[in-house]
Each structure stands twice: as C-alpha cells, then as structure tokens.
C-alpha distance (Angstrom), angle and dihedral (degrees) to the residues before:
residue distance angle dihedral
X1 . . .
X2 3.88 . .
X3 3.55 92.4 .
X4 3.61 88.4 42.8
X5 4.03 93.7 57.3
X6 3.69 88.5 49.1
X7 3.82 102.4 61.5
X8 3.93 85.9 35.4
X9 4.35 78.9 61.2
X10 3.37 97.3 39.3
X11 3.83 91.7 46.1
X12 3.58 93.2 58.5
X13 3.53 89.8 56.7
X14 3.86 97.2 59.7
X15 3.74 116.1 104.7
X16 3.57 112.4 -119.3
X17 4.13 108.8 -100.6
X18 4.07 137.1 -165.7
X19 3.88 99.9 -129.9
X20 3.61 111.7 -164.8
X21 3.46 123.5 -142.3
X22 4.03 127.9 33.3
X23 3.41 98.3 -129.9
X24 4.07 135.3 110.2
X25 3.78 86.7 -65.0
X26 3.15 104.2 34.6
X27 3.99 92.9 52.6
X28 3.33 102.8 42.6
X29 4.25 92.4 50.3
X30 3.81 77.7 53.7
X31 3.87 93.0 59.6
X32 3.47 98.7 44.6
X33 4.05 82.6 60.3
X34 3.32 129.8 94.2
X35 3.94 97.0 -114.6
X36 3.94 99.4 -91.1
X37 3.61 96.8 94.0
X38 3.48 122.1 116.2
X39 3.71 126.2 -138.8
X40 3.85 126.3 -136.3
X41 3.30 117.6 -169.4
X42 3.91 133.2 -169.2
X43 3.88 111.3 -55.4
X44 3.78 96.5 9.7
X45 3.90 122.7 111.2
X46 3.59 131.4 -116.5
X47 3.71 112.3 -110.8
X48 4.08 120.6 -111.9
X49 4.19 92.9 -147.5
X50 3.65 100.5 50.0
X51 3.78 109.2 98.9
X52 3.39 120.7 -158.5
X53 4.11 138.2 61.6
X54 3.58 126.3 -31.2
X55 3.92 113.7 -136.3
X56 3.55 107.2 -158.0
X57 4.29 101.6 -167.8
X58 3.62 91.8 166.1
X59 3.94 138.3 142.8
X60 4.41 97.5 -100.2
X61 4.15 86.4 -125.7
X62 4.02 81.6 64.2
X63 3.90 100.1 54.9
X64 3.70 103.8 88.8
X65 3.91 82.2 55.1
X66 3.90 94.9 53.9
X67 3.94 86.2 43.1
X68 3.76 89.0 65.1
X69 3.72 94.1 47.2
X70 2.99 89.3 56.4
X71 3.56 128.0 86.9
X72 3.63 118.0 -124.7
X73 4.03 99.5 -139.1
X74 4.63 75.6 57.0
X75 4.25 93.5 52.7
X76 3.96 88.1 92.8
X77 3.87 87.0 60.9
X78 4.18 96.9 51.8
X79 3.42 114.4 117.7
X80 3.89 113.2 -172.4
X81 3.91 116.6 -146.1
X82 3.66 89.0 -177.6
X83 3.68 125.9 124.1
X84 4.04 129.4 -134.5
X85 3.92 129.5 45.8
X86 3.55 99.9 -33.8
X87 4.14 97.7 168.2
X88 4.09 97.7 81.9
X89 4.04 80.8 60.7
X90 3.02 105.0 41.8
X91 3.79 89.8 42.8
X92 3.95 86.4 57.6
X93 4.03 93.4 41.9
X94 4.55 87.8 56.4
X95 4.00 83.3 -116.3
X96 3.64 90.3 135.4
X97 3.77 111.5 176.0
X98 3.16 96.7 9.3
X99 4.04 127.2 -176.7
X100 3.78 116.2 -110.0
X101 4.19 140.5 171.2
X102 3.59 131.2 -145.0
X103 3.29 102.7 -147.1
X104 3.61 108.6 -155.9
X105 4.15 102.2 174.1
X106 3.59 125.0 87.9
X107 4.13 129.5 -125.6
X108 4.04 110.2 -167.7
X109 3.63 103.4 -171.8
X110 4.27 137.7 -11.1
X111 3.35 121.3 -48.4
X112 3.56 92.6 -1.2
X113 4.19 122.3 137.3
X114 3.90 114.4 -96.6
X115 4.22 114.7 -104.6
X116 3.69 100.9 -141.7
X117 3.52 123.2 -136.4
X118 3.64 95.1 -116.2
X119 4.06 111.7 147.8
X120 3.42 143.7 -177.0
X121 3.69 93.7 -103.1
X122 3.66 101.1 46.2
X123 4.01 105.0 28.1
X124 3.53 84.0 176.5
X125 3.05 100.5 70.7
X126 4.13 146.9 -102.6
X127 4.14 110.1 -120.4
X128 3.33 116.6 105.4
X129 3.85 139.1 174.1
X130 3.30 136.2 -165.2
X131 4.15 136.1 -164.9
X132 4.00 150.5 47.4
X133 4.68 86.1 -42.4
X134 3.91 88.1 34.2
X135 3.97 88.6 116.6
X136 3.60 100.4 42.7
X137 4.01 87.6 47.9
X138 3.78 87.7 60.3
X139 3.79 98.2 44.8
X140 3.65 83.1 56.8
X141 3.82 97.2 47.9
X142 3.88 93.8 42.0
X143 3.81 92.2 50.8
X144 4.00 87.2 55.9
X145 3.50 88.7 56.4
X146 4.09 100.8 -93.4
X147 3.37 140.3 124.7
X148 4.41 116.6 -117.8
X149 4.07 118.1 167.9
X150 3.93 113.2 -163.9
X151 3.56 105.1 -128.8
X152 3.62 130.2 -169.8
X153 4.28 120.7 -122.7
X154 3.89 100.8 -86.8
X155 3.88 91.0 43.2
X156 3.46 91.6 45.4
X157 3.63 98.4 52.9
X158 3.48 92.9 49.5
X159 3.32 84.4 66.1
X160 3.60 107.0 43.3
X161 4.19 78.1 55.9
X162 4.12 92.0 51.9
X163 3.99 88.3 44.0
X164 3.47 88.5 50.2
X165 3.79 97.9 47.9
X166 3.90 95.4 53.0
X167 3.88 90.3 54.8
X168 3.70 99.6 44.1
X169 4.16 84.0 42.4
X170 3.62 99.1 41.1
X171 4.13 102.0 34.9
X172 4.33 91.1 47.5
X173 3.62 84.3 46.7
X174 3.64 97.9 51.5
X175 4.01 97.4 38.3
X176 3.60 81.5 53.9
X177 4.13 85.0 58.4
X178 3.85 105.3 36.6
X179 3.45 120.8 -133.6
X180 4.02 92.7 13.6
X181 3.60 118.4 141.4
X182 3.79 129.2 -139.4
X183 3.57 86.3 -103.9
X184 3.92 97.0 48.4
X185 3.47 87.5 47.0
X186 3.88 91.1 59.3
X187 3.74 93.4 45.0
X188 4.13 105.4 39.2
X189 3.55 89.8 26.1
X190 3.44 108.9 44.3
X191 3.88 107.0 124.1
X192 4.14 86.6 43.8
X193 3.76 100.9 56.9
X194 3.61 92.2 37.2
X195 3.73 98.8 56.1
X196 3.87 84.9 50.5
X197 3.96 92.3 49.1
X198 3.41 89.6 52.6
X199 4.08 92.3 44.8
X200 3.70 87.2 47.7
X201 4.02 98.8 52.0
X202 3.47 97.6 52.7
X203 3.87 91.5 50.3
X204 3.95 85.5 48.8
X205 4.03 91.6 47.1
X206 4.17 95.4 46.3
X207 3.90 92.5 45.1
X208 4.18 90.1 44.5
X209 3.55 101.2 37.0
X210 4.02 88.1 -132.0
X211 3.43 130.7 119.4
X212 3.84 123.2 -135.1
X213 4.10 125.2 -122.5
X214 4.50 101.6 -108.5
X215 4.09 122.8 -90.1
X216 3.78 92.2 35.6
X217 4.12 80.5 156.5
X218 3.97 92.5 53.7
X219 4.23 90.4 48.5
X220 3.46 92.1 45.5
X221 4.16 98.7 49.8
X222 3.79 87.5 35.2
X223 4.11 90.5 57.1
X224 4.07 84.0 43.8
X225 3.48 93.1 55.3
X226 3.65 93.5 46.1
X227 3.83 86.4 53.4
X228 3.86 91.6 38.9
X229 3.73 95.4 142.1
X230 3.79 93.0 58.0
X231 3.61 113.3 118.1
X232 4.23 115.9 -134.0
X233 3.66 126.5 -140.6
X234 4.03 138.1 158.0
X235 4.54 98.7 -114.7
X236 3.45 131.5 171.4
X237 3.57 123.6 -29.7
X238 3.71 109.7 -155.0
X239 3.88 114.3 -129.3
X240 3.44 99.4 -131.3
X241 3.61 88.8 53.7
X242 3.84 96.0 48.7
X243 3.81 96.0 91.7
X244 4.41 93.1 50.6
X245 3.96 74.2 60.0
X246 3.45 106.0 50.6
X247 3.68 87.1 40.0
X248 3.68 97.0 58.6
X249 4.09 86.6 48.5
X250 4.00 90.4 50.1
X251 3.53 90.1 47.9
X252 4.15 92.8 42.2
X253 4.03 84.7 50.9
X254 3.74 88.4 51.4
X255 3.89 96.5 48.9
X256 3.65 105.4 46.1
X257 3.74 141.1 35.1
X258 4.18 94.8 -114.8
X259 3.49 116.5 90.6
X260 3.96 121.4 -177.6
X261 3.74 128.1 -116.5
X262 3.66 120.1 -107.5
X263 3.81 89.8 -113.2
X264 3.59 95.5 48.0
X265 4.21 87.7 49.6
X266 3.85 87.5 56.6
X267 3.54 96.2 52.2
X268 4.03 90.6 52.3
X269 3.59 91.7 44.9
C-alpha cells in the first residue's frame, strides 16, 4: 500500500503529455500518467495549446507523418522514443538537439505491464533519456515502476550507439535463425552475435571518435537474457536513415579484416 501511495504522489506530479501513437508504448506511458494525457492517434494532429512534452512512441517509417502534425512553434517539446541512429534525420528535419529516450524495458503484447531491462550487470538499470523534458520523462517512467537515468549528450550517445549495436547484432543474428529469440540468440548463438558486436563497436567508435565503457558483449547478452522472451525480426528501415547504415558498414569494412557476404548485406539492408 506504501508503494502504492508513492506512485499515486509521484503521479500527480507528472505534467500532462500528448503521447503519440496507441501502441504498446504509447499505452502503457499513458497508464503510468495521471489521466490528463492526451492521445494522438494515426492521422490526427498534435494540438498547438497543450503545453507540455510530446512523446513520440511511433514506428521510425511514421515520423515524417507526426512531424507534420505537429506544429512547428511545438518541435522544441518532441521527445522521440524511437530506436536506431536518429541524428542524420533529425539533422535533415532542422530538429537540432533534439530530446530522445532509450528505452531499455520490454512490452510483449497490449495493455500488458512493461519488463524492464534490468540485468545482472547493471541492476540499476538501462533506460535513459536525454534533453530539455529528460526529467519529467523519468518521473513518469519511475512512477510506472521503471528505471530512467538523465544523461548528458556524450553519455547519451554512447548509448543510443550500444542500443543500436545489440539490435542490429541480435535481430541479423536471429533472422539469420528463424524463429530465435533475443534470448536464444544469446544462448545458442553466443560466439556469432558476439563476434558481430564486437565488429560493430569498433566501426561505431572509428566513425564517432568515442570510445565505449569495457564488456560491451557481456551488457548486451545480459540485457538479452533479461528480455529473453523477445521475439527478433529485420523491420523497417527508415529511408532517411539508410545512409547512417551504410555508413557504419563502409566504415566497419574499412576498420577490420571481415567483410560481409552479399546475401548477408541484403538481409541487413
């Protein structure tokens, strides 16, 4: 009942947000609200007079669609809960500096609770978000029960890169084993998806300039297995993000000695 009490107080607290998109996301950010959210659904517009943040839980082939719902003097409010390389579009949209979450929990089906990304190696857990609603997006998270750190830009983008590497690593893995799951992947497939981890990080670190925090292999197979059930699939690849992709393969062909096959190429792409 304590705990209870708690997230009924922090609740109240939230600022009221337009979440866009009805899906697992978008519904369960909804019920971790305190009822004054509004709801925008495919092909409806974002309101001008409703203050607060804009929770974009989208698929990324629908984003130039919610851009123009959205009212330009609102674009400072956006908050993207989408996952992949998201600065080349945003970069082409004006978005500049754009806020952003890592979402790092899990939703299987409708209406269901979130599975957070909690692991073995980071207990505390993975989400993160970034930007000007960063805090409030947290708040909101935390009183449904899941972790969200506030990171700064550099930290953040490291990341966005890790996130990015453990779907591109474990979802070309899988389709490459149909019907795995993230967490069979990590347990049949272990040697396979880490070699490509591995290949995939020091493409990410030569093109970025960064360098990436030790055991990136462990943190990514510990989040899979924490997320075993989740099912892995090649989706959408959104145009505008099609050249970040085959830049990071150029680059990964230019850094190490392994170069893909063509078929294996056509099944990331």
């Amino acid at each position: 009942m304590a705990m209870a009490a708690a997230s009924a107080a922090t609740a109240k607290k939230l600022a009221p947000a337009v979440i866009v998109g009805g899906g697992r996301v978008g519904r369960a950010l909804q019920e971790m609200g305190n009822g004054e959210d509004l709801l925008v659904k495919r092909g409806e517009a974002v309101p001008v007079d409703f203050e607060g943040p804009i929770l974009v839980c989208t698929r990324n082939d629908d984003l130039d669609a919610v851009l123009e719902a959205t009212p330009q003097s609102r674009w400072k409010d956006l908050v993207f809960f989408q996952n992949g390389m998201m600065e080349p579009w945003f970069e082409s949209k004006g978005l500049g500096d754009t806020d952003q979450v890592l979402a790092y929990f899990a939703v299987s089906k409708l209406g269901e609770p979130p599975v957070d990304g909690k692991t073995d190696t980071n207990p505390e857990g993975l989400t993160a978000a970034y930007g000007k609603w960063a805090s409030e997006i947290a708040a909101r998270l935390q009183s449904g029960g899941l972790s969200c750190k506030v990171l700064d830009k550099e930290a953040f983008q490291k990341q966005m890169l890790e996130k990015l590497i453990w779907i591109c690593a474990f979802m070309l893995v899988g389709a490459r084993h149909p019907g795995a799951s993230v967490g069979t992947v990590e347990k049949e497939y272990r040697d396979e998806v880490s070699r490509l981890i591995q290949e995939l990080a020091a493409a990410a670190a030569a093109e970025k300039g960064l360098t990436f925090e030790e055991n990136m292999v462990e943190r990514l197979c510990a989040y899979s297995r924490a997320v075993s059930h989740f099912p892995t699939a090649v989706k959408e690849v959104h145009i505008s993000l099609l050249s970040s992709l085959i830049s990071l393969f150029q680059c990964m062909c230019m850094c190490i000695s392994i170069c893909f096959t063509t078929s294996f190429l056509i099944i990331a792409v």
